[in-house]
Chimera marker file (.cmm) of the C-alpha trace (Angstrom):
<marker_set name="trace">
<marker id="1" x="-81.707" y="107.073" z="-142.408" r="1" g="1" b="0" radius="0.5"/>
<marker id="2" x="-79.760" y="106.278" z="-145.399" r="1" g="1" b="0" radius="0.5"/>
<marker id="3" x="-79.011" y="109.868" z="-146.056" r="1" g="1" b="0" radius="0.5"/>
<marker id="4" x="-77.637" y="110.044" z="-142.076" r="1" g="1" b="0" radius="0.5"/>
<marker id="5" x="-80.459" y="111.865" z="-140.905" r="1" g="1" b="0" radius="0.5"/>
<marker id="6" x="-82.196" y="110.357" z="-137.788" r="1" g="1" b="0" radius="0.5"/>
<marker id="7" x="-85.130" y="108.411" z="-138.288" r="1" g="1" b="0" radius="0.5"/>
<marker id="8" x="-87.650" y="107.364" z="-135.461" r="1" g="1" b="0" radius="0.5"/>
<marker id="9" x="-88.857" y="103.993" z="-135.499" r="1" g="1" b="0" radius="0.5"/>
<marker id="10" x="-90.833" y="102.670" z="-139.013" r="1" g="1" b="0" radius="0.5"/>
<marker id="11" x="-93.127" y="99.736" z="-138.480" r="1" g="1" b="0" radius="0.5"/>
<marker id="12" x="-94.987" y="98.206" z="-140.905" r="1" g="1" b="0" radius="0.5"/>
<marker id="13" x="-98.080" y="95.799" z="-140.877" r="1" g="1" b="0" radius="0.5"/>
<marker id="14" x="-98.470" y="94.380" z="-144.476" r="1" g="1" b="0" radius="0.5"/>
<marker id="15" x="-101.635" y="92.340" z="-145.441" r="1" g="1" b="0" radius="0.5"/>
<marker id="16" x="-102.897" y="90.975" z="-148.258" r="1" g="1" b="0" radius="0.5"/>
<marker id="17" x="-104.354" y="87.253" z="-149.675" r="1" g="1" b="0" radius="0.5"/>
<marker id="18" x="-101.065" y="85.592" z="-150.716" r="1" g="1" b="0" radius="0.5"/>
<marker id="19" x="-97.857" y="85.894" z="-150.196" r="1" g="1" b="0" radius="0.5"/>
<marker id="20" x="-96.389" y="84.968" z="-152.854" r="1" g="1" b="0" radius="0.5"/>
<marker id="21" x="-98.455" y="86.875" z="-155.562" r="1" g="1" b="0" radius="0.5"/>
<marker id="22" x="-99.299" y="89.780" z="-153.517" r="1" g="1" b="0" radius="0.5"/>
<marker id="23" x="-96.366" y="90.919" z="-151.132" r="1" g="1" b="0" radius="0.5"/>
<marker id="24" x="-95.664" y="93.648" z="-153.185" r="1" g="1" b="0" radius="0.5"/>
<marker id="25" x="-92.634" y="95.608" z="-152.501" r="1" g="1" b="0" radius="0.5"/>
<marker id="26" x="-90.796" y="92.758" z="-150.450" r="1" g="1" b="0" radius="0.5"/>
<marker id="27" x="-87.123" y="93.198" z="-151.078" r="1" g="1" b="0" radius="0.5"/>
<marker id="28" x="-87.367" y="96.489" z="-150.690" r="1" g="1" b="0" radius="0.5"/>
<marker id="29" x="-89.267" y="95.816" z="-147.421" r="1" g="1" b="0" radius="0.5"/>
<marker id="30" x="-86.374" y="93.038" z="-146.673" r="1" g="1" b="0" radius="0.5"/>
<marker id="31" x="-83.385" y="95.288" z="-147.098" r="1" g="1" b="0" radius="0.5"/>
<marker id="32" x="-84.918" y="98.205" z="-145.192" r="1" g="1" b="0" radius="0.5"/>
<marker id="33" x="-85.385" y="95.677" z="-142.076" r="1" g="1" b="0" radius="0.5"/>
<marker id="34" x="-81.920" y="94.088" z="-142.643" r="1" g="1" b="0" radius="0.5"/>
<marker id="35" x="-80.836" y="97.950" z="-142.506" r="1" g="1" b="0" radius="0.5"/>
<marker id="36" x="-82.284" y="98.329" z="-139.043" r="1" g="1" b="0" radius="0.5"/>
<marker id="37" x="-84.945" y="100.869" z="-140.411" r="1" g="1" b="0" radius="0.5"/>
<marker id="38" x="-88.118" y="99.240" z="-140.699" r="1" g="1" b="0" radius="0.5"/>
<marker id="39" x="-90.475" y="96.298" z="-138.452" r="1" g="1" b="0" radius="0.5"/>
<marker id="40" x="-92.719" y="94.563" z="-140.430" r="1" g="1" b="0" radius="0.5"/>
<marker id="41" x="-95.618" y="92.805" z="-139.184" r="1" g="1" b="0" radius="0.5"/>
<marker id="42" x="-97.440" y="90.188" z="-142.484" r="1" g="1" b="0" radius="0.5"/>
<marker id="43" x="-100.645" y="88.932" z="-142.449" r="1" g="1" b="0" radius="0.5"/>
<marker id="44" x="-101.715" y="87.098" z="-145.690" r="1" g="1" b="0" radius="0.5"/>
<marker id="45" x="-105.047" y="85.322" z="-145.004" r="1" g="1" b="0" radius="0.5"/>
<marker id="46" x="-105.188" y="82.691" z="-147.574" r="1" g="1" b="0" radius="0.5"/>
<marker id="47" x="-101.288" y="80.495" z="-146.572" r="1" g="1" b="0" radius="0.5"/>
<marker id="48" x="-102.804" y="78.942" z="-143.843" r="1" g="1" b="0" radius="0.5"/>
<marker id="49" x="-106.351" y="77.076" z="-142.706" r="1" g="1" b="0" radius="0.5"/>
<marker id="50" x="-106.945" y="79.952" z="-140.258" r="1" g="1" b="0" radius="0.5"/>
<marker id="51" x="-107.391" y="83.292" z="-141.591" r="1" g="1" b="0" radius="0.5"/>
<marker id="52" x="-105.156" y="85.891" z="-140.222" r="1" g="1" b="0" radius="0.5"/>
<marker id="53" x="-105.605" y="89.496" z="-140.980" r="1" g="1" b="0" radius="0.5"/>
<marker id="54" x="-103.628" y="92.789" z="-140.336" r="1" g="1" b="0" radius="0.5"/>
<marker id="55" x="-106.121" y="93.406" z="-136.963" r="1" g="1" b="0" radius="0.5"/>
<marker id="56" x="-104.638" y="90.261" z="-135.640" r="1" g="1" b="0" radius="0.5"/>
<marker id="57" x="-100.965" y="91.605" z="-135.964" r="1" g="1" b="0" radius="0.5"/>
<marker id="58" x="-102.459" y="94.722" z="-134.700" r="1" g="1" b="0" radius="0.5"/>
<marker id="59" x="-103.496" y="92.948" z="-131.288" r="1" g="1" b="0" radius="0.5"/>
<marker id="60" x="-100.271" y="90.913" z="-130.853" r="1" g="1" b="0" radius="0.5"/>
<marker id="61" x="-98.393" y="94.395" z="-131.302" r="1" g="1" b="0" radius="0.5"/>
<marker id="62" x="-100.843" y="96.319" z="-129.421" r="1" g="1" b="0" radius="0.5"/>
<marker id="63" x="-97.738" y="97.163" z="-126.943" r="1" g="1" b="0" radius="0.5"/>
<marker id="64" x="-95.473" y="97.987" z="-129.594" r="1" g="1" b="0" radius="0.5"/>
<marker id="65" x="-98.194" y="100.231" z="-131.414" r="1" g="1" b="0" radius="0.5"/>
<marker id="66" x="-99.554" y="102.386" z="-128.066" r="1" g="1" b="0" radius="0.5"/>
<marker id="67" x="-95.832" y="103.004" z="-126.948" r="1" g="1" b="0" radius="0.5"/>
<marker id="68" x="-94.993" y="104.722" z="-130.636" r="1" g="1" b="0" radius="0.5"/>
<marker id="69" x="-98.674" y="106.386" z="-130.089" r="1" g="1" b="0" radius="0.5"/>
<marker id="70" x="-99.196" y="107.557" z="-126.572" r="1" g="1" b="0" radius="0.5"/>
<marker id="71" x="-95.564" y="107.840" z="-125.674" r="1" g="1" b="0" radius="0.5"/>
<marker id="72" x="-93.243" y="108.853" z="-128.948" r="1" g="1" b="0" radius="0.5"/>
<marker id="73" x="-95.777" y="110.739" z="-130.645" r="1" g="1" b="0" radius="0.5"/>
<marker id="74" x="-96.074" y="108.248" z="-133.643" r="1" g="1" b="0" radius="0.5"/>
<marker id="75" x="-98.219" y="108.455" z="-136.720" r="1" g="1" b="0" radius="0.5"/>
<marker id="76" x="-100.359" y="105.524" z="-137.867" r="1" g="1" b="0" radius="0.5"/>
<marker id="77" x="-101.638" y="104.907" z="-141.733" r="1" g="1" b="0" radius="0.5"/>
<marker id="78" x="-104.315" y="103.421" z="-142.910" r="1" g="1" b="0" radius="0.5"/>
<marker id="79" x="-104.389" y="101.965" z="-146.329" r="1" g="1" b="0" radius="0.5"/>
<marker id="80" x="-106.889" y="99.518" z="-148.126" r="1" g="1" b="0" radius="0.5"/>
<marker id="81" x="-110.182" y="98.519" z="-149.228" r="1" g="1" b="0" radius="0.5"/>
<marker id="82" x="-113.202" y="100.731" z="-147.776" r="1" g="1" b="0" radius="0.5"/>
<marker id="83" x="-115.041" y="97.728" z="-147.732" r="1" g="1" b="0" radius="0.5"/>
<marker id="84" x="-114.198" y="96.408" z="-144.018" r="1" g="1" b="0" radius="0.5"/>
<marker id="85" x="-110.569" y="97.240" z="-143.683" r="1" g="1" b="0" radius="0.5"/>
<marker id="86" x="-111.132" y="100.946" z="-141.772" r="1" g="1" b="0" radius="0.5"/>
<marker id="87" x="-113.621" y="99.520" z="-139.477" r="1" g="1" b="0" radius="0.5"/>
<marker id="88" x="-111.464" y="96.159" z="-138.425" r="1" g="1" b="0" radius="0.5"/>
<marker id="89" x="-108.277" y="98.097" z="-137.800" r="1" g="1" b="0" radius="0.5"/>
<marker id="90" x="-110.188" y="100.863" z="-136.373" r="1" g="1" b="0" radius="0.5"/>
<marker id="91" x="-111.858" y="98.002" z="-133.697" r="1" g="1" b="0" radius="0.5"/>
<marker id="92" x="-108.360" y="96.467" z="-133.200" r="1" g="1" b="0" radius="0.5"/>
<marker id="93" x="-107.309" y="99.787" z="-132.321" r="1" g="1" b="0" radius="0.5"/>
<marker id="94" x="-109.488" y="100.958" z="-129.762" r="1" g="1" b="0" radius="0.5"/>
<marker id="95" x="-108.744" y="97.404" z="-128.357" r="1" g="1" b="0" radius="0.5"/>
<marker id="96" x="-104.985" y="98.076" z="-128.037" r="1" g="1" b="0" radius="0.5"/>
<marker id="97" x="-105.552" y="101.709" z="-126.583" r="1" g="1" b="0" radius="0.5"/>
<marker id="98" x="-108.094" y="99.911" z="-123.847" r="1" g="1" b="0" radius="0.5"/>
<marker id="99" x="-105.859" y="97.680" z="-122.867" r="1" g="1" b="0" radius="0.5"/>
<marker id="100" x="-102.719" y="99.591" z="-122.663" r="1" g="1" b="0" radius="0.5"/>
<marker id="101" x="-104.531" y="103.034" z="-121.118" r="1" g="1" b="0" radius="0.5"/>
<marker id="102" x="-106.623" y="100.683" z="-118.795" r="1" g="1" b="0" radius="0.5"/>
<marker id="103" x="-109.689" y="102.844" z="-120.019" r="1" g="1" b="0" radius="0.5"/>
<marker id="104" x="-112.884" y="102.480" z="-121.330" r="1" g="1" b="0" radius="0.5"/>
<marker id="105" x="-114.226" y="102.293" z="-124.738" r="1" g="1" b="0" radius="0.5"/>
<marker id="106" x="-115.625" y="105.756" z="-124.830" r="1" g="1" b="0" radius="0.5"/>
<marker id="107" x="-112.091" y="107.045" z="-123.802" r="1" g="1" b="0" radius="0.5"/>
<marker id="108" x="-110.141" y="105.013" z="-126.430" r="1" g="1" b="0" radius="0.5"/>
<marker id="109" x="-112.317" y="105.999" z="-129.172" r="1" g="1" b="0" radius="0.5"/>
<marker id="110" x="-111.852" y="109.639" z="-127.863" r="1" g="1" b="0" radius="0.5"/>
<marker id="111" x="-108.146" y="108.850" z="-127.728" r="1" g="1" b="0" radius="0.5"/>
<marker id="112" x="-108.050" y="107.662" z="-131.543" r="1" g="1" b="0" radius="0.5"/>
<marker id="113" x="-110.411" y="110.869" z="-132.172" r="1" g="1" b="0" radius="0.5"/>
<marker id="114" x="-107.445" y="112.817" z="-130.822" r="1" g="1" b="0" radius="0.5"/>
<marker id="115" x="-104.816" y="111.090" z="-132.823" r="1" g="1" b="0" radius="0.5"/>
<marker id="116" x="-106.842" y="111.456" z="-136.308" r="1" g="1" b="0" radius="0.5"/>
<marker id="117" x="-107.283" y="115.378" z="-134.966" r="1" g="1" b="0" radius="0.5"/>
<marker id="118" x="-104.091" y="115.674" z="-134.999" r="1" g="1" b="0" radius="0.5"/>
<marker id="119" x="-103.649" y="114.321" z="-137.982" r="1" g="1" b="0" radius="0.5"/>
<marker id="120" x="-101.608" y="111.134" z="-136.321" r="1" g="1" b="0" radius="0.5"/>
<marker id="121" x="-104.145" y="108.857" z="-137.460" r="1" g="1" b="0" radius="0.5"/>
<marker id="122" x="-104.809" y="108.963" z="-141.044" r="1" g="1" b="0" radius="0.5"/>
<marker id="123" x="-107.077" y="106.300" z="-143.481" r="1" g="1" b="0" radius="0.5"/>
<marker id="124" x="-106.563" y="106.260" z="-146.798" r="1" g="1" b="0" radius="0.5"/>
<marker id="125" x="-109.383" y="104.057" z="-148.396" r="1" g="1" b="0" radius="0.5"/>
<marker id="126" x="-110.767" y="102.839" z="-151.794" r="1" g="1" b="0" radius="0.5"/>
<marker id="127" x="-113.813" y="101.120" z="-153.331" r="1" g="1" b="0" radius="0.5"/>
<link id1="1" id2="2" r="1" g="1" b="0" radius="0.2"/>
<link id1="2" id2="3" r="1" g="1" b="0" radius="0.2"/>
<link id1="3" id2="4" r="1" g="1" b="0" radius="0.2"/>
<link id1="4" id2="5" r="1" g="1" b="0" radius="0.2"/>
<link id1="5" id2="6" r="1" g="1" b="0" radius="0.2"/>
<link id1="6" id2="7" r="1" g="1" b="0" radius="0.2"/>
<link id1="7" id2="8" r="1" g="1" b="0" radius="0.2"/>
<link id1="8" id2="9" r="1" g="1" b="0" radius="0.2"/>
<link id1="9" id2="10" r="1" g="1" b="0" radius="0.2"/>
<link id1="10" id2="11" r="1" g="1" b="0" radius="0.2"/>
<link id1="11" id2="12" r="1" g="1" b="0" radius="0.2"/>
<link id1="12" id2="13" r="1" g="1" b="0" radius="0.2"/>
<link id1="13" id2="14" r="1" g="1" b="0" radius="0.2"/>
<link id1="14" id2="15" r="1" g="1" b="0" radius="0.2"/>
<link id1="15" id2="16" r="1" g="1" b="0" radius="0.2"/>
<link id1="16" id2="17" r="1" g="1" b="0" radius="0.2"/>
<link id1="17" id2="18" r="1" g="1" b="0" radius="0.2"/>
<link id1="18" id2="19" r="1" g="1" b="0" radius="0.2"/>
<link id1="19" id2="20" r="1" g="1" b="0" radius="0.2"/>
<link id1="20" id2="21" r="1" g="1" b="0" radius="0.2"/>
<link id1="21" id2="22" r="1" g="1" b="0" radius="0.2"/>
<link id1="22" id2="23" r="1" g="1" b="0" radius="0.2"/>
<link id1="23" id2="24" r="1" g="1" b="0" radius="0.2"/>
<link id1="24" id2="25" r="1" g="1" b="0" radius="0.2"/>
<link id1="25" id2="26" r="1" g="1" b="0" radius="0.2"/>
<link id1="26" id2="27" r="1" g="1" b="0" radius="0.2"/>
<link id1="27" id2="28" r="1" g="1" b="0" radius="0.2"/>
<link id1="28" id2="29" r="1" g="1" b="0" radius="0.2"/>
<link id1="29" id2="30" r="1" g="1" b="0" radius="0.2"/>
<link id1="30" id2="31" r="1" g="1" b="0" radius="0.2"/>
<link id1="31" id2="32" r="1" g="1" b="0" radius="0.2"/>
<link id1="32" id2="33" r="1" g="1" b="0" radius="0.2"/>
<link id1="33" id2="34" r="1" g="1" b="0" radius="0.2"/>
<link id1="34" id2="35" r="1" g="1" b="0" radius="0.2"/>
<link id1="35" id2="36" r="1" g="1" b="0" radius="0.2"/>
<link id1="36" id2="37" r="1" g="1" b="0" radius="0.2"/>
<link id1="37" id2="38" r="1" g="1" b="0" radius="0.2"/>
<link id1="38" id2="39" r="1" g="1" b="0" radius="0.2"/>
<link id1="39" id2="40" r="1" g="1" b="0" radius="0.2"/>
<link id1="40" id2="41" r="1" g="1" b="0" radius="0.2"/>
<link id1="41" id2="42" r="1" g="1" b="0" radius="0.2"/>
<link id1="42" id2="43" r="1" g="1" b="0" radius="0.2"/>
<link id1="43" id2="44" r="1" g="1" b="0" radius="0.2"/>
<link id1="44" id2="45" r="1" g="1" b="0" radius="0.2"/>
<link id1="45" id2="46" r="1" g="1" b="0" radius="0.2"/>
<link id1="46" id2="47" r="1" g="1" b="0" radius="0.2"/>
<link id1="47" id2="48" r="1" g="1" b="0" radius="0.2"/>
<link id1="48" id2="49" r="1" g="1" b="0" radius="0.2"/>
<link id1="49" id2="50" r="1" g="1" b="0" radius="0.2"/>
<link id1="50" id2="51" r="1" g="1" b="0" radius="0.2"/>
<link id1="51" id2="52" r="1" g="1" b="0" radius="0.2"/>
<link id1="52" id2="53" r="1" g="1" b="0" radius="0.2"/>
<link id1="53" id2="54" r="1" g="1" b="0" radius="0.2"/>
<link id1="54" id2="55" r="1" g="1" b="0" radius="0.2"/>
<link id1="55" id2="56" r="1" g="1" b="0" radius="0.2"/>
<link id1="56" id2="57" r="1" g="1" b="0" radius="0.2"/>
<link id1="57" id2="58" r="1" g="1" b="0" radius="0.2"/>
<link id1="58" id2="59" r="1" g="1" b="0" radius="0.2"/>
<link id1="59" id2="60" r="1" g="1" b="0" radius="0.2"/>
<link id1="60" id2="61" r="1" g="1" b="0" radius="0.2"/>
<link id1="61" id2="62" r="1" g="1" b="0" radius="0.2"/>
<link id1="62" id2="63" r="1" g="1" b="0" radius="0.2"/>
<link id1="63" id2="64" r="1" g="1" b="0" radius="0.2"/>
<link id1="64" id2="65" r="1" g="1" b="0" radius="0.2"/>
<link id1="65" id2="66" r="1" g="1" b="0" radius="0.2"/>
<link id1="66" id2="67" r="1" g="1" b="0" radius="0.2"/>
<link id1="67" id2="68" r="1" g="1" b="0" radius="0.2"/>
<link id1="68" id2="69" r="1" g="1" b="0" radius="0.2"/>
<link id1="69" id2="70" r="1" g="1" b="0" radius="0.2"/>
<link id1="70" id2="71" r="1" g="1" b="0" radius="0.2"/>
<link id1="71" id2="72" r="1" g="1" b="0" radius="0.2"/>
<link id1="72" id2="73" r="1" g="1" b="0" radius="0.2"/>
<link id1="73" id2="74" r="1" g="1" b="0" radius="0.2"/>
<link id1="74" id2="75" r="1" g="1" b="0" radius="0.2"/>
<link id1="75" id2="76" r="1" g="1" b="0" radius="0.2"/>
<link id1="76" id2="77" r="1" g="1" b="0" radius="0.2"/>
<link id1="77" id2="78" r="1" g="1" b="0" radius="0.2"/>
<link id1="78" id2="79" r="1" g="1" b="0" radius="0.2"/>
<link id1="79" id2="80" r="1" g="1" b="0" radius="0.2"/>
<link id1="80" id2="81" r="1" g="1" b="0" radius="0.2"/>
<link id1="81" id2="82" r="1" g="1" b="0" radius="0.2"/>
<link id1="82" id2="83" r="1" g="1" b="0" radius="0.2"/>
<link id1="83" id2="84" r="1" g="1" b="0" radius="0.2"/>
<link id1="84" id2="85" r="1" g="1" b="0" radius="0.2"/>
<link id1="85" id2="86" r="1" g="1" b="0" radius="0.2"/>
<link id1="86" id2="87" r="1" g="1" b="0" radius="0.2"/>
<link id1="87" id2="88" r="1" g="1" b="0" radius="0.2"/>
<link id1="88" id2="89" r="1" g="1" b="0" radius="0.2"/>
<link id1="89" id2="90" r="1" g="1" b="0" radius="0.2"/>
<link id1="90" id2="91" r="1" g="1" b="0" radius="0.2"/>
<link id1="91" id2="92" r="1" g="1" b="0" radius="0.2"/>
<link id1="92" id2="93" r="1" g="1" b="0" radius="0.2"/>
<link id1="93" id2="94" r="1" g="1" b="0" radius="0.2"/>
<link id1="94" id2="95" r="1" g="1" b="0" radius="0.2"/>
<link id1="95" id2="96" r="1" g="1" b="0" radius="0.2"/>
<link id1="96" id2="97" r="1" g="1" b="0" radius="0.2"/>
<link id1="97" id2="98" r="1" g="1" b="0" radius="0.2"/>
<link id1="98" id2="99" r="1" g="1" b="0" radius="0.2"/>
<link id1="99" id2="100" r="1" g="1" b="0" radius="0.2"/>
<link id1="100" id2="101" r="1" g="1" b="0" radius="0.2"/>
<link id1="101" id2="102" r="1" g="1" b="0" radius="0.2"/>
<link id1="102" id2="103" r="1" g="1" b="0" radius="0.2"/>
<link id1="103" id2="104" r="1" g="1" b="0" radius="0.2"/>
<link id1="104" id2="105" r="1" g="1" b="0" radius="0.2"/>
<link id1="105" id2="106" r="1" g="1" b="0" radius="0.2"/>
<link id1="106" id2="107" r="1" g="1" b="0" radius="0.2"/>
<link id1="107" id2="108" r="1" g="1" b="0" radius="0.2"/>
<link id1="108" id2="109" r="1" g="1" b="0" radius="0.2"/>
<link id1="109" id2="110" r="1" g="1" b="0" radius="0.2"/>
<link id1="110" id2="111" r="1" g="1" b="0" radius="0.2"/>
<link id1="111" id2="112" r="1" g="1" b="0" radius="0.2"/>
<link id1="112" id2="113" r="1" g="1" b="0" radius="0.2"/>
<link id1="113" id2="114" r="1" g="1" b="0" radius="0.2"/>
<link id1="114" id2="115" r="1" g="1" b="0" radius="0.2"/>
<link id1="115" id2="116" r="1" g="1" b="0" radius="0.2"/>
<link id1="116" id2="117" r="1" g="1" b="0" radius="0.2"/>
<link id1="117" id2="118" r="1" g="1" b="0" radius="0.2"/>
<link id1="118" id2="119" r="1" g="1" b="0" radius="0.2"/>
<link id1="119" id2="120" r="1" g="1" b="0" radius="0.2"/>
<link id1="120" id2="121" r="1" g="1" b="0" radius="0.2"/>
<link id1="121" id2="122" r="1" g="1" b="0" radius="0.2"/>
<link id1="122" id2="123" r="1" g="1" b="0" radius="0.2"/>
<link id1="123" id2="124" r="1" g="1" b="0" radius="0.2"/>
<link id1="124" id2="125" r="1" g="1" b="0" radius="0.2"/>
<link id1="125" id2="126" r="1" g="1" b="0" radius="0.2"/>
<link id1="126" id2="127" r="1" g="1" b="0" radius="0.2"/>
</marker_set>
């Protein structure tokens, strides 16, 4: 966008512990959504007496995220800890794509089986 090529929408959900020793990145982040270019969606689990974790920003997006998906053709990344993160957003996932394609689970995981076939949904994990 910056060079004056068009850009389709960039949305970002950012998790980690703390914000304020882990939101790495964030005035970069800042300026790129003051430029119009980016939506970010934070979760950092340990600010508050209820946990909240990238799935949950996932859920209260879910709109936001099957439009880009089913209907612009959007990509979706993966990145984090192969301990539980793949499986969580993965679950929060199939949620959104059941509740905006009014299907069942079967055909929401077969939709997200399509999307990583594609190579539109793509996990990059580590141990």
């Amino acid at each position: 966008a910056r060079q004056g090529l068009p850009a389709g929408p960039c949305v970002l959900f950012f998790g980690a512990r703390y914000a304020k020793h882990e939101y790495l990145y964030r005035h970069e982040f800042e300026q790129y959504i003051n430029e119009g270019v980016l939506t970010m969606h934070t979760a950092f689990s340990r600010d508050q007496a209820r946990k909240v974790y990238v799935q949950h920003r996932i859920a209260e997006a879910g709109s936001e995220i099957a439009d880009l998906l089913l209907n612009r053709h959007g990509h979706f990344y993966v990145c984090g800890s192969a301990r539980q993160v793949p499986e969580d957003i993965y679950a929060a996932m199939k949620q959104v794509m059941m509740a905006h394609e009014h299907c069942s689970e079967d055909d929401a995981e077969a939709t997200l089986a399509t999307l990583k076939m594609e190579g539109r949904y793509t996990v990059e994990a580590w141990s």
